[in-house]
C-alpha positions in Angstrom: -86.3 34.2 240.6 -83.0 36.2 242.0 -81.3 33.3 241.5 -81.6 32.7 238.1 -81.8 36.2 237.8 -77.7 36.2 239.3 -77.3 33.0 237.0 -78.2 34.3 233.8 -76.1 37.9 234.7 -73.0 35.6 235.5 -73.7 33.6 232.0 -74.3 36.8 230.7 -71.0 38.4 231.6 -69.5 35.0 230.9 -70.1 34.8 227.4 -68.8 38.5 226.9 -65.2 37.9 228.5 -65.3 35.1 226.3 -65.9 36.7 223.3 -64.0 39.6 224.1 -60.6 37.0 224.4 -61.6 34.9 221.3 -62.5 37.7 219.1 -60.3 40.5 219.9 -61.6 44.4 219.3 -64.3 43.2 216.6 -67.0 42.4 219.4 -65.7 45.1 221.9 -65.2 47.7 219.0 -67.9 50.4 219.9 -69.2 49.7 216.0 -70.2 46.2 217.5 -71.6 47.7 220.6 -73.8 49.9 219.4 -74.9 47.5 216.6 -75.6 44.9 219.3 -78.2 47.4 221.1 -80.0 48.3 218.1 -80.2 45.0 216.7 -81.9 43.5 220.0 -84.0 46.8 220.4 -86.9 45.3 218.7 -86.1 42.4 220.3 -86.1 44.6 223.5 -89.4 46.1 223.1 -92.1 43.1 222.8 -90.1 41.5 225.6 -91.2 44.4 227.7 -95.1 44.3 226.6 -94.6 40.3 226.9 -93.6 40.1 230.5 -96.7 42.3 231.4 -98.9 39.2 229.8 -96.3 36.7 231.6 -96.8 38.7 234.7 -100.6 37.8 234.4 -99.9 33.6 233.7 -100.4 34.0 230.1 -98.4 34.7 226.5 -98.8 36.1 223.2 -98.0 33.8 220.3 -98.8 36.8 218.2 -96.3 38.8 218.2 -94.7 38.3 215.2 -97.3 38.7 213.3 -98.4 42.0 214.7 -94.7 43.1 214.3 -95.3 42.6 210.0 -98.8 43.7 210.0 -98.0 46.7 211.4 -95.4 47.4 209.1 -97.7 46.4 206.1 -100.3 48.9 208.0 -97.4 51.4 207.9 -96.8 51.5 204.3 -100.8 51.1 203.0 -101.5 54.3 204.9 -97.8 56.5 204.2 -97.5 55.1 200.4 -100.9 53.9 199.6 -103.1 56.4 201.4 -100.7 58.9 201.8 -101.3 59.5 205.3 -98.6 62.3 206.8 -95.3 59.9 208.1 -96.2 61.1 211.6 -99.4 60.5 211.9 -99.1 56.9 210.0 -96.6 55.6 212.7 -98.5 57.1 215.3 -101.9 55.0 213.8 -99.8 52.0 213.4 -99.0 51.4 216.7 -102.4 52.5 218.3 -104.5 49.8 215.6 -101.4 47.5 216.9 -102.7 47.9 220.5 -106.0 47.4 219.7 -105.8 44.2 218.2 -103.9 43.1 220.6 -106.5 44.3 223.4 -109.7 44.3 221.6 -109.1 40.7 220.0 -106.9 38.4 222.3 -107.3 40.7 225.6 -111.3 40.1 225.2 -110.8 37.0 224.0 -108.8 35.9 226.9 -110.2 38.1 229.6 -113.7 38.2 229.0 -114.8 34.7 227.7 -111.9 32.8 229.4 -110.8 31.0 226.2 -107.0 29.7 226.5 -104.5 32.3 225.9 -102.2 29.8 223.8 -105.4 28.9 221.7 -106.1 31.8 221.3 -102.9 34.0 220.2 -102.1 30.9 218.1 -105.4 31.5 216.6 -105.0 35.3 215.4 -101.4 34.7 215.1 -102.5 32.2 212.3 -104.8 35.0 211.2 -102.3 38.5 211.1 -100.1 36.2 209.3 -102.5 35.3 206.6 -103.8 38.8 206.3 -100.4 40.5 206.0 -99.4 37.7 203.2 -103.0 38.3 201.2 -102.7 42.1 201.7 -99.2 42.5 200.7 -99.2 39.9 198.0 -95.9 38.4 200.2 -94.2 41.5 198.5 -92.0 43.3 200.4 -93.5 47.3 199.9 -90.9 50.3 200.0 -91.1 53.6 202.3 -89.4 56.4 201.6 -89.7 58.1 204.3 -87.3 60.6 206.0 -88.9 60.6 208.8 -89.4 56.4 208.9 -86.0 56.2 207.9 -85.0 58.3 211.3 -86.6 55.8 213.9 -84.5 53.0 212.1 -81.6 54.6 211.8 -81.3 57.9 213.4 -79.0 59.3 216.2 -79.4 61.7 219.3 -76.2 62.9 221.0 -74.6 60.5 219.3 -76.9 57.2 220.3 -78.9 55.8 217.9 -83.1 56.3 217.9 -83.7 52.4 218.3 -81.7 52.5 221.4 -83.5 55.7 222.6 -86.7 54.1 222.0 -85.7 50.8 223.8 -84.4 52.4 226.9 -87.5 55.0 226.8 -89.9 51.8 227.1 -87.8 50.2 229.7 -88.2 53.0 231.7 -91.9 53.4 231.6 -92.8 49.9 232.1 -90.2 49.8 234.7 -92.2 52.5 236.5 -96.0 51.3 235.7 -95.1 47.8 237.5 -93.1 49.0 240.4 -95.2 52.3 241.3 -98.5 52.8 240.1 -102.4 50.5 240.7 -102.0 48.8 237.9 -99.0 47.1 237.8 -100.0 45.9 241.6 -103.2 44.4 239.9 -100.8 42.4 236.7 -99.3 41.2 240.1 -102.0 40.1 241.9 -104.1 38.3 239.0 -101.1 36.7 238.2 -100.6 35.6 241.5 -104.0 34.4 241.9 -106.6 35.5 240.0 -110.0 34.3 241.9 -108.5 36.1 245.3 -107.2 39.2 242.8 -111.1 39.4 241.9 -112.4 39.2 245.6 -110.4 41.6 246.3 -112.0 44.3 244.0 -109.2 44.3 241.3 -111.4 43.9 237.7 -109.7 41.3 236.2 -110.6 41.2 233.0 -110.0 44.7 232.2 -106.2 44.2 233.2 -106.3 41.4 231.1 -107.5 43.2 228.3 -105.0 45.9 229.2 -101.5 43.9 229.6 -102.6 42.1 225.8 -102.9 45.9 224.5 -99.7 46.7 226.1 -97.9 43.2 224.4 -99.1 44.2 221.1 -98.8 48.1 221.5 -95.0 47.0 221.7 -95.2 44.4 218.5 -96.6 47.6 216.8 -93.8 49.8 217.7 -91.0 47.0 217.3 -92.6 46.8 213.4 -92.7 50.2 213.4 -88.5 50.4 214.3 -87.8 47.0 211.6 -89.8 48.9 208.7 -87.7 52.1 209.4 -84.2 50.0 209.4 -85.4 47.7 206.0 -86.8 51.0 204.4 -89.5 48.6 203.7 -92.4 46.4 204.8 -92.0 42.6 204.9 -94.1 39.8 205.2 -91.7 37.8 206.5 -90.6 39.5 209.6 -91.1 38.6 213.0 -91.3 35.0 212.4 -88.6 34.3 215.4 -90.3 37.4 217.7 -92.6 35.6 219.8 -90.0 32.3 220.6 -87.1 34.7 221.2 -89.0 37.2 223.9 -91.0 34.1 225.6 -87.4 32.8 226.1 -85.8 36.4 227.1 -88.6 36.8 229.8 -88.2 33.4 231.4 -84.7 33.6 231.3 -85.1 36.9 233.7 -86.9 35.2 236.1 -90.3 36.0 235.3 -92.2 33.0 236.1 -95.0 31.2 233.3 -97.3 30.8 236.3 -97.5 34.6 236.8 -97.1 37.0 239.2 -93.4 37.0 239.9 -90.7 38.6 237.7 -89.9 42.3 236.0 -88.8 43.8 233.4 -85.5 44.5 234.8 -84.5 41.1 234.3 -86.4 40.3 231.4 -83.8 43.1 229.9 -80.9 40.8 231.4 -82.4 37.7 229.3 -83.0 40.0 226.3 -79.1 41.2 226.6 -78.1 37.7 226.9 -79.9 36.2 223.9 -78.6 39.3 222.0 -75.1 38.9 223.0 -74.8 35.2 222.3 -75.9 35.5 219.0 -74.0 38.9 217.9 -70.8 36.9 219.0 -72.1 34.1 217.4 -72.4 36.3 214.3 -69.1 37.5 214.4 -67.4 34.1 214.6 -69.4 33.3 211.1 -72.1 30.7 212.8 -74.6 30.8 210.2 -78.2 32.0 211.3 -79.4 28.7 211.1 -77.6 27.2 213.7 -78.3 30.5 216.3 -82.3 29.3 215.8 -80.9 26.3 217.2 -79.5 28.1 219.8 -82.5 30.1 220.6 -84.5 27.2 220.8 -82.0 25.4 223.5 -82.5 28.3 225.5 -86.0 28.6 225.4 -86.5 24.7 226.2 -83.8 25.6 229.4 -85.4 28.4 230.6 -89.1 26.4 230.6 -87.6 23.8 232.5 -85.8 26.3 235.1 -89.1 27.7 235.4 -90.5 24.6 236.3 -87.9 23.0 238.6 -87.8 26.0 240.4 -92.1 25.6 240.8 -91.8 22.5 242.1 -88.8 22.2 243.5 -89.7 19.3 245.6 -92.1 17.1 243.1 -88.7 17.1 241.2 -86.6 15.8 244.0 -89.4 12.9 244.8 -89.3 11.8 241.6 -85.3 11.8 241.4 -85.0 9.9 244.7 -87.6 7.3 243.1 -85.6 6.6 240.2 -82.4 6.5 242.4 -84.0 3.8 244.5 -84.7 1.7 241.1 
């Protein structure tokens, strides 16, 4: 883990010296900067609920369609219902956390379906939903106050950076210092011994897929206040994009070893390489590619670094012919 950790920190600063020399003060410009933040900071957020469920040897391919839905949600209750601004973002996010725990966290936890069945499964399902219920329409907010979270400022930083380093800090904090992140550890590490040992297991379960989509929630909450809007389409590239960002920070797909301070490293990195890539006029297309190459790398990282000597039998077999 530390040393892909160092490796994707050197890449990392790599790719910003490089961009720095070949694109002169439009990627250093503090515009660009600040631009780069918020534009990851949704990015940023599910990352942090994700490594929780990584933590724990699983993943949640539902992301991004909690993301829309509870945009959609957002909307039907400020527009539709005319629930108060407040208290409509503050009721997306909870309903976003309890599908995420209620559904996939019992799902998972308590009748020990597969976690990739299963978040395929209701990712399948929020998608469908948020395409029936909105009619695949995108539906307007105007909302001062919705408007704010997208594109606010506090002593001159914007609110989606706030919010981002806000969540980093209390996940940072719930992992390294309190029972429960000991016991996303420990059933990530080994579940059957996590269980002897008194830690209930499927209640942390439960909890680290409420956490995962608690974040989705939020990260919709931040898109719909930066479009003005609520879209069907959004999130599509969400789940992908964090999977990679927490591998790529040395958070293992086996569970139990990893953080969130480097998932934030692998978040930066992603978010850098395709801001510069942005800049130079690679068309969006070509940075799925990108995203994709990195995801595949970081699995196979992940892997090598498991079974670090299964790979080296099986290279000095096909070296001896």
């Amino acid at each position: 883990m530390v040393s892909r950790y160092v490796a994707v920190l050197v890449l990392l600063l790599g790719i910003v010296a490089y961009f720095a020399a070949s694109e002169g003060g439009k990627f250093l410009s503090s515009a660009n900067i600040e631009n780069l933040f918020a534009s990851v900071s949704i990015l940023w957020i599910v990352s942090m609920g994700m490594t929780f469920v990584v933590l724990t040897g699983g993943i949640d391919l539902s992301v991004g369609a909690v993301v829309a839905l509870s945009g959609l949600i957002l909307s039907k209750l400020f527009s539709g219902v005319g629930v108060p601004a407040v208290l409509a973002v503050l009721l997306a996010v909870v309903i976003g956390a309890i599908i995420g725990g209620a559904v996939n966290g019992t799902l998972i936890g308590r009748f020990g379906l597969s976690f990739f069945v299963v978040t395929l499964g209701t990712a399948s399902l929020y998608q469908g939903s948020v395409s029936i219920w909105s009619q695949t329409k995108t539906a307007y907010i105007d909302s001062s106050f919705v408007d704010g979270i997208g594109f606010g400022s506090a002593f001159g930083i914007s609110t989606p950076i706030w919010i981002m380093a806000a969540v980093f800090v209390v996940a940072f904090v719930v992992l390294r210092w309190t029972y429960f992140g000991r016991d996303v550890y420990a059933v990530g590490g080994n579940a059957d011994a996590a269980r002897l040992s008194g830690i209930n297991v499927t209640r942390t379960i439960v909890a680290v897929y409420a956490i995962v989509g608690l974040c989705a929630a939020l990260g919709g909450v931040i898109e719909a206040g930066r479009l003005g809007a609520s879209s069907p389409i959004v999130g599509a590239d969400i789940p992908l994009a964090s999977a990679a960002a927490v591998l790529l920070g040395g958070t293992s797909f086996v569970g139990g070893i990893g953080g969130v301070t480097g998932t934030a490293v692998g978040v930066l990195f992603i978010g850098t390489l395709q801001n510069g890539l942005a800049i130079r006029g690679v068309s969006s297309f070509w940075q799925q590619v990108v995203t994709g190459a990195i995801l595949v790398f970081a699995v196979s990282i992940d892997r090598i670094q498991q079974n670090p000597g299964r790979f080296r039998i099986r290279r000095t077999a096909k070296e001896m012919g």
